[in-house]
ROPA-559787 format. One record per residue: x, y, z of N, C-alpha, C in turn; residue in three letters. Coordinates in steps of 0.05 Angstrom, whole numbers, padded with zeros to 5 digits, always signed. Atoms other than C-alpha are relative to their C-alpha. Last residue first. Layout:
REM ROPA-559787
XYZXYZXYZALA ...
REM end
This chain:
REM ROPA-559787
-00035+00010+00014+00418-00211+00283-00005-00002-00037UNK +00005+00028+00009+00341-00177+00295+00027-00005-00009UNK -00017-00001+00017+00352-00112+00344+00002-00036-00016UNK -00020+00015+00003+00289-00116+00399+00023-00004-00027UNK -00002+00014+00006+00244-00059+00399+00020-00015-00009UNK -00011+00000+00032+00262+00008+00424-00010-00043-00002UNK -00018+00018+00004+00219+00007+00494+00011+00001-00032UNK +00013+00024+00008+00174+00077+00503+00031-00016-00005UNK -00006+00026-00023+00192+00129+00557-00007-00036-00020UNK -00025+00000-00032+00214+00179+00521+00002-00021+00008UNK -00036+00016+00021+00180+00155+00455+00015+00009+00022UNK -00002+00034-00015+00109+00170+00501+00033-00012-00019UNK +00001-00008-00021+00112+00254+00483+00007-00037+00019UNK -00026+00002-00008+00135+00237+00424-00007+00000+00029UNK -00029+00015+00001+00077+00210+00407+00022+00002+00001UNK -00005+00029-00018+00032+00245+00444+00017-00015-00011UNK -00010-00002-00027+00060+00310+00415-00009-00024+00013UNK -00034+00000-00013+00046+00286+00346+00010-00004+00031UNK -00001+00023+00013-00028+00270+00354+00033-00006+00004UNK +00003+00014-00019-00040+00339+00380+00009-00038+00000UNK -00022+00001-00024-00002+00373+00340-00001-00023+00017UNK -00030+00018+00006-00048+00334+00278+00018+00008+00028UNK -00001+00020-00004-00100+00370+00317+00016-00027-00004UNK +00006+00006-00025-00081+00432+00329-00007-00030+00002UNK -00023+00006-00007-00061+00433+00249-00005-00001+00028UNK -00002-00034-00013-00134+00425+00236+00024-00010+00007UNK -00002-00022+00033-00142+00356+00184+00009+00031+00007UNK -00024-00009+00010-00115+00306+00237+00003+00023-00023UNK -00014-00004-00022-00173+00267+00257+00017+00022+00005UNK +00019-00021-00006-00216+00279+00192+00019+00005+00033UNK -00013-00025+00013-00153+00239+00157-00023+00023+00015UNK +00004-00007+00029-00155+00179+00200-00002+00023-00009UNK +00014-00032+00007-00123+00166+00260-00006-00003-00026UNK -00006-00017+00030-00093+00096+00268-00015+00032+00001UNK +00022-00006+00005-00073+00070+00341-00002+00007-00034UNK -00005+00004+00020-00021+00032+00382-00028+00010-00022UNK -00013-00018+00007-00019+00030+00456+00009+00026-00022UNK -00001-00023-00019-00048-00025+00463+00027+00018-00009UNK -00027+00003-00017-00049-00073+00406+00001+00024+00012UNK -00001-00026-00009-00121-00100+00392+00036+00016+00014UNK -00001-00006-00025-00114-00176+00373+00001+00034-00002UNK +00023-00001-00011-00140-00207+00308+00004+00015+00027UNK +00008+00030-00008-00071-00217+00282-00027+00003+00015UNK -00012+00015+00016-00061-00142+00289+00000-00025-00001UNK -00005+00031-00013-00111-00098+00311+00015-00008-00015UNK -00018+00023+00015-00098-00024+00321+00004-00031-00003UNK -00005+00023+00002-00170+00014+00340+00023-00016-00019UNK +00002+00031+00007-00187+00070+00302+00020-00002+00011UNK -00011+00024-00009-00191+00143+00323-00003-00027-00008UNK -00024+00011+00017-00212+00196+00269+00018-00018+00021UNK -00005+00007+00025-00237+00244+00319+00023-00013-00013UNK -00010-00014+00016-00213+00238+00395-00018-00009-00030UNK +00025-00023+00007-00253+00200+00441+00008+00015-00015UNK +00034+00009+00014-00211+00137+00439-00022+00022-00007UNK +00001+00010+00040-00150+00177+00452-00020-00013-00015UNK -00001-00034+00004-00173+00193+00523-00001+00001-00027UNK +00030-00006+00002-00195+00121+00530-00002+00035-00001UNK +00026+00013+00025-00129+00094+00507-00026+00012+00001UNK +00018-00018+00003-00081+00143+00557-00025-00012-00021UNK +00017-00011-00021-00057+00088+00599-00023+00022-00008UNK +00022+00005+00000-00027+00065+00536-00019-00001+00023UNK -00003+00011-00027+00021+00119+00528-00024-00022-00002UNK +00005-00015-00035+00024+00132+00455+00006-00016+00018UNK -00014+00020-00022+00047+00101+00379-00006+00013+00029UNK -00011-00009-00029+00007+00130+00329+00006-00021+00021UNK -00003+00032-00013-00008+00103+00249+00016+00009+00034UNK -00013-00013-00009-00032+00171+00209+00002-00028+00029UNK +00013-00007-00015-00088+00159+00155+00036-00003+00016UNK +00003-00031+00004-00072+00171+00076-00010-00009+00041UNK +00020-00015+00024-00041+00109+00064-00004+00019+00009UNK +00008+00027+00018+00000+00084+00128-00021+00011-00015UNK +00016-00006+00029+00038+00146+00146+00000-00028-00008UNK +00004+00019+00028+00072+00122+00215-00017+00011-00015UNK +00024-00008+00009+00093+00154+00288+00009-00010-00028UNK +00012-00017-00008+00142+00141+00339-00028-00002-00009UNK +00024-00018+00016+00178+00076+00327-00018+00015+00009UNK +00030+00012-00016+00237+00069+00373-00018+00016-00022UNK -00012+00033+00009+00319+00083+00348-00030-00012+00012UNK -00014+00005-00019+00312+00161+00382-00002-00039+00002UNK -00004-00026-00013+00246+00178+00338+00028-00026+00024UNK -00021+00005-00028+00237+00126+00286+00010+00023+00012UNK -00017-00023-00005+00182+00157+00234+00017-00009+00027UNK +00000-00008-00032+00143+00102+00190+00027+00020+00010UNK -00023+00000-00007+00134+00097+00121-00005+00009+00034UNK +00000-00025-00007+00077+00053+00112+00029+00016-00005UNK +00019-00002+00033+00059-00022+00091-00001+00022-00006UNK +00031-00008-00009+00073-00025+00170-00010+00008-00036UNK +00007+00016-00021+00150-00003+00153-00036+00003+00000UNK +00021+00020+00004+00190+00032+00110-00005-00019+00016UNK -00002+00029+00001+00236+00072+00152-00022-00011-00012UNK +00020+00007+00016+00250+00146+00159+00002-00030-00014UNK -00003+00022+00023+00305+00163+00217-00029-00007-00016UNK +00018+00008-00001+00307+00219+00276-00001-00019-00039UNK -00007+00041+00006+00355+00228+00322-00026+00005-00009UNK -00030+00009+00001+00373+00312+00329-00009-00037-00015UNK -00020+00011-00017+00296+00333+00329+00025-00010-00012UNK -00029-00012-00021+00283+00395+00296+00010-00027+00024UNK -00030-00008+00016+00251+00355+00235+00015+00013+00019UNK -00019+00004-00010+00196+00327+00275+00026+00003-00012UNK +00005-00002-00032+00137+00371+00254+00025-00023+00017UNK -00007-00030-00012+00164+00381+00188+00001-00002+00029UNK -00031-00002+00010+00171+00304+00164+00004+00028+00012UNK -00020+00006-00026+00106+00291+00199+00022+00012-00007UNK +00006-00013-00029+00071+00344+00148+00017-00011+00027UNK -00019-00036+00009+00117+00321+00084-00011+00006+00035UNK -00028+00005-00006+00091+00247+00101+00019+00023+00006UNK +00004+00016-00037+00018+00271+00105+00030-00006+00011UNK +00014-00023-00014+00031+00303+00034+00002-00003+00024UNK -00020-00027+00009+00065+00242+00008-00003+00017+00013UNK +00015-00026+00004-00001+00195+00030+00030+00024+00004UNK +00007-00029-00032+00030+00123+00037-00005+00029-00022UNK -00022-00030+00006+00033+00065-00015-00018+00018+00022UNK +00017-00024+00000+00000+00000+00000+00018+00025+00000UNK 
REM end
């Protein structure tokens, strides 16, 4: 599935002043490694977020939330936004800033030999 250019350009600004930050196909997407841990993801035109997952039922009430299942399972933490979510720049912020905001404290996934 090819990703939404446009959408890619928008993350690509909003984390461009950080020091560590890498562009990775990934998720059928490109995704945005913040500090060697996936942050945030352009999968087609909707916006693939990585947060705290304490905060799920805050994020649930947000426009443009979906539910991440993979293998039939729901993966905490782990969300999509879709394009009405994210269309006012306050709200894309908003979206951002949780995900960096949890890449502090989030685990880098294991390095495959």
């Amino acid at each position: 599935m090819a990703y939404d250019e446009m959408l890619a350009a928008r993350v690509r600004a909003a984390v461009a002043h950080l020091p560590e930050v890498e562009e990775k196909t990934m998720f059928s997407g490109l995704a945005f490694m913040v500090n060697g841990k996936m942050c945030v993801n352009v999968s087609g035109n909707r916006l693939m977020c990585r947060f705290d997952p304490a905060l799920t039922d805050v994020m649930a009430e947000r426009s443009g939330f979906e539910e991440m299942v993979m293998k039939g399972r729901v993966l905490k933490g782990y969300c999509y936004v879709a394009p009405e979510g994210f269309r006012s720049k306050d709200d894309f912020n908003f979206w951002i800033e949780r995900c960096l905001d949890f890449n502090k404290h989030a685990k880098a996934s294991k390095k495959k030999n």
